[in-house]
ZAPA-217516 format. One record per atom (N, C-alpha, C, O): residue in one letter; x, y, z. Coordinates in steps of 0.1 Angstrom, whole numbers, plus 5000, padded with zeros to 4 digits. Example, Ala and Ser with C-alpha at 12.3 -4.5 7.8 and 13.67 -1.06 7.14 Angstrom:
2
A513249435078;A512349555078;A513249675078;A514249675085;S512849785071;S513749895071;S512950005079;S513450115080;
//
This chain:
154
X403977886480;X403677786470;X402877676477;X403277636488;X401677616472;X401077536476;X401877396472;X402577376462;X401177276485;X401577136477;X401977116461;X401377176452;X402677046460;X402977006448;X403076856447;X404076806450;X401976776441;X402176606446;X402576546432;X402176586422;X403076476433;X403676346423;X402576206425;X402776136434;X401676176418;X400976066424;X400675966417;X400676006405;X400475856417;X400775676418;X399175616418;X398775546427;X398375636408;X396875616413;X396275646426;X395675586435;X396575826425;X395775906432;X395675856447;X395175936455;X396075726452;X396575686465;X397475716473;X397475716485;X399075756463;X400375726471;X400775896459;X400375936448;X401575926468;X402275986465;X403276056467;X403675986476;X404176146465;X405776216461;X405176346466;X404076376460;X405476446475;X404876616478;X406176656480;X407276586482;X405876806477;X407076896483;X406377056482;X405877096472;X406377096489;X405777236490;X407377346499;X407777336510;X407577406490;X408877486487;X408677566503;X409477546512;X407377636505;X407377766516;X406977726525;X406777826533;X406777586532;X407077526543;X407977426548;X407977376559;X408777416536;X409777306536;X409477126533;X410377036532;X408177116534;X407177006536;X408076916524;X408376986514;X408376806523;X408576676510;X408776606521;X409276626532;X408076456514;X407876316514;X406976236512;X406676266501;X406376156515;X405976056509;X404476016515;X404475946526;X403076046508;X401876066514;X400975936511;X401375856503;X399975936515;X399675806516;X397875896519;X397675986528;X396775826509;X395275886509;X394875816520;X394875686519;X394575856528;X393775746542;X392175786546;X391975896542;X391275756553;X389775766549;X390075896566;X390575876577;X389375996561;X389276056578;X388576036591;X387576106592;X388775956600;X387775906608;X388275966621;X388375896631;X388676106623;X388576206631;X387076236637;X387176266649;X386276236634;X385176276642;X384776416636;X383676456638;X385876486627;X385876646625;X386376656614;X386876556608;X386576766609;X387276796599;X388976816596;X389376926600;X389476766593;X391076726594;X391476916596;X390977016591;X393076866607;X393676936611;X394876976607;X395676966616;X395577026593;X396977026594;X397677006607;X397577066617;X398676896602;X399776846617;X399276786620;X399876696616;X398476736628;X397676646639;X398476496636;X398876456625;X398576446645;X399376326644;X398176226644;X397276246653;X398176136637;X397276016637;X397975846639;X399175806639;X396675786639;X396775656646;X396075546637;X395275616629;X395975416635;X395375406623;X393675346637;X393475356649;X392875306625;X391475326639;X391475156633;X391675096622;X391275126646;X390775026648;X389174956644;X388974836645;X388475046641;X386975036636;X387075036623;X386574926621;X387375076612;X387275116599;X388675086588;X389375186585;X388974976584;X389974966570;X390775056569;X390275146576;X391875106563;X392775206555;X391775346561;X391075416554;X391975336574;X391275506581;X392175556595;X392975486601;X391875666598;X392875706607;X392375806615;X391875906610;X392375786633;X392375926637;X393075946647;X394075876649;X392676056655;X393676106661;X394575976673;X394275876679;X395776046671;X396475986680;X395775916696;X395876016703;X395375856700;X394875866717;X395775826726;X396075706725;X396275896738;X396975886748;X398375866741;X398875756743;X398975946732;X399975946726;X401075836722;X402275856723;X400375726717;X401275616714;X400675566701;X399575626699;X401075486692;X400675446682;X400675516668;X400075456660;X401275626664;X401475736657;X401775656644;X402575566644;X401175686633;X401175606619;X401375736606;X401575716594;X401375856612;X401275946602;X401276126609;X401476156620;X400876186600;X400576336601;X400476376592;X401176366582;X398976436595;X397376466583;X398576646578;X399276726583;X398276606564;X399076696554;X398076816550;X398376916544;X397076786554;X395876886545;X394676926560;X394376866570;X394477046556;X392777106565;X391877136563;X391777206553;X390577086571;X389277126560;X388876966556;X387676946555;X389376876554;X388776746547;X387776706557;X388276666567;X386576696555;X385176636562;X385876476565;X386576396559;X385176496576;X385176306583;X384676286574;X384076346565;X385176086576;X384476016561;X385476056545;X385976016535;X385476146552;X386376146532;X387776116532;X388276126544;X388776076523;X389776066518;X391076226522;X391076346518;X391876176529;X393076276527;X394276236526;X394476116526;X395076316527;X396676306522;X397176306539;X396576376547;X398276226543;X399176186557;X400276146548;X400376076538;X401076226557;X402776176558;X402676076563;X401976026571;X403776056556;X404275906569;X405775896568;X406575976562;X406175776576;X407975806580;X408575846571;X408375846559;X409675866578;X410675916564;X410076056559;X410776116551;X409176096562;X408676246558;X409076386563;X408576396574;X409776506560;X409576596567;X408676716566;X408576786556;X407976716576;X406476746575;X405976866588;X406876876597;X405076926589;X405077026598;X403676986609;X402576986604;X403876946622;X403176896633;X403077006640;X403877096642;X401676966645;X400877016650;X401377036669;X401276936677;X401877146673;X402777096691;X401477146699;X400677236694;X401377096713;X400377126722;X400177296727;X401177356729;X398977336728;X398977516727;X400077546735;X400877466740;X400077676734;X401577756741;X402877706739;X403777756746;X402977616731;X404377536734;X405277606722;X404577636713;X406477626721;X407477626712;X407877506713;X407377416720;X409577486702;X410177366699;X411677466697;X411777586696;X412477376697;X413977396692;X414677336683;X414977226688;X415277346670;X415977276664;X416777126669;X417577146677;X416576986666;X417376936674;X416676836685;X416876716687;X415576926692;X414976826701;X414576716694;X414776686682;X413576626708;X412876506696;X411276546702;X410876586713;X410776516692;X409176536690;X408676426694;X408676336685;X408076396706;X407076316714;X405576336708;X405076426702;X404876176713;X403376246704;X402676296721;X403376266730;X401576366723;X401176426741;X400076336740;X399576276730;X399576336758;X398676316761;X396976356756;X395876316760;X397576476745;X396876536740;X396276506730;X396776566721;X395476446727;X395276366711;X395176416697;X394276486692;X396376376692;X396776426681;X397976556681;X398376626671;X398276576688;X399276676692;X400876616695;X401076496696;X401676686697;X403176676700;X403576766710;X403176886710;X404376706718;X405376796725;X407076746723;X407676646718;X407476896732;X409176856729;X409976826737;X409576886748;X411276746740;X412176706749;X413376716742;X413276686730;X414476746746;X415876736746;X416176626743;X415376536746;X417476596736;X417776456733;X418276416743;X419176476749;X417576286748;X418476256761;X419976206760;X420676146751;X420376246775;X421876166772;X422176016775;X423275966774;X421175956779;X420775866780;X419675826775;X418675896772;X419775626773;X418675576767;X417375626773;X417175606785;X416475676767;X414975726770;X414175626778;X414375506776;X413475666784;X412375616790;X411575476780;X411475496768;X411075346784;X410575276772;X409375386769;X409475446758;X408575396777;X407275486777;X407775616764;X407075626754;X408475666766;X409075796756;X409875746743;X410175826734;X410075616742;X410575556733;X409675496722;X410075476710;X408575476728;X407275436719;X406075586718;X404875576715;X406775686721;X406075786724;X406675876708;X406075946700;X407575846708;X408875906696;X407475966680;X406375936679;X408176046673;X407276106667;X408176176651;X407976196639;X409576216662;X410576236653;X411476326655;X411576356667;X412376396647;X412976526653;X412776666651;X412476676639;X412776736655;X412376886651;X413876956644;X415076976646;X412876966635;X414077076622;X414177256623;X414777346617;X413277266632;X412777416629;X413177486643;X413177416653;X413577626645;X412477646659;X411877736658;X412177826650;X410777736668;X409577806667;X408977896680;X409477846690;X408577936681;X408278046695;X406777976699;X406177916691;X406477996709;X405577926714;X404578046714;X405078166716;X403178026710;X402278156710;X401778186722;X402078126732;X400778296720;X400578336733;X399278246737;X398678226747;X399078216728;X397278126725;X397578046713;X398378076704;X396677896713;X396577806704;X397977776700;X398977826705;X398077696693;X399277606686;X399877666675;X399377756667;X401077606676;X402177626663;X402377486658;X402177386665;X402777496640;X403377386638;X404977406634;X405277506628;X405777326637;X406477306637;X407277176629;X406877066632;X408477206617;X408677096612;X409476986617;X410376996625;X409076876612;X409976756619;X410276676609;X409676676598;X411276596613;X411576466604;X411176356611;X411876296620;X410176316606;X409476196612;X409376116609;X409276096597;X409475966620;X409375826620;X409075806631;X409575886639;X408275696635;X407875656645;X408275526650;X408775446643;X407875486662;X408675376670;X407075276673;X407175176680;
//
């Protein structure tokens, strides 16, 4: 089943899509990726351009994760944001586990995974935070998986 949105003047809106598990709460933001939007990719809001967003850089600042693929730079798309559980985009080869927490990587626009610590985290990994992983997933042999999370950021 594809998205299914609830929307509030075509800006805000209510999603749930049954066959990825995906509901929460999306928000139209301008794409200023450089490329064509990535399902999962974690974004950042851009500093150049009004209500726009791109990728994450050096993994801190995380404001969302692009809901849709295919949307041309410059145009209008759909991002989660907190409180959302939503399916991110993790760095190639990587799996995830139920449970962990979802870090944003060095990688821009990407996630990786860590164990809950048993102790307070790192500040660095604390502002790094992205959310928790609901899923697990096998790491491929090549290219990325997404994986779902319940996301909020720090």
């Amino acid at each position: 089943m594809a998205l299914q949105v609830i929307s509030a003047g075509g800006k805000v809106a209510l999603g749930i899509d049954t066959a990825t598990g995906e509901r929460g709460f999306l928000l139209k933001m301008l794409n200023k990726t450089g490329v064509a939007s990535v399902k999962g990719t974690v974004v950042a809001a851009s500093a150049a351009v009004d209500n726009s967003v791109v990728l994450s850089p050096s993994g801190f600042d995380v404001v969302g994760v692009v809901q849709e693929a295919g949307v041309a730079d410059d145009a209008e798309m759909w991002v989660w944001t907190s409180g959302s559980t939503c399916q991110v985009l993790l760095t190639d080869e990587t799996g995830a586990t139920r449970g962990q927490v979802a870090l944003a990587s060095d990688t821009d626009g990407r996630i990786y995974v860590v164990d809950v610590p048993s102790a307070n985290p790192a500040v660095a990994e604390h502002f790094r935070e992205v959310g928790h992983v609901m899923q697990t997933v096998a790491a491929p042999e090549e290219g990325a998986a997404l994986v779902l999370c319940s996301i909020h950021f720090n």
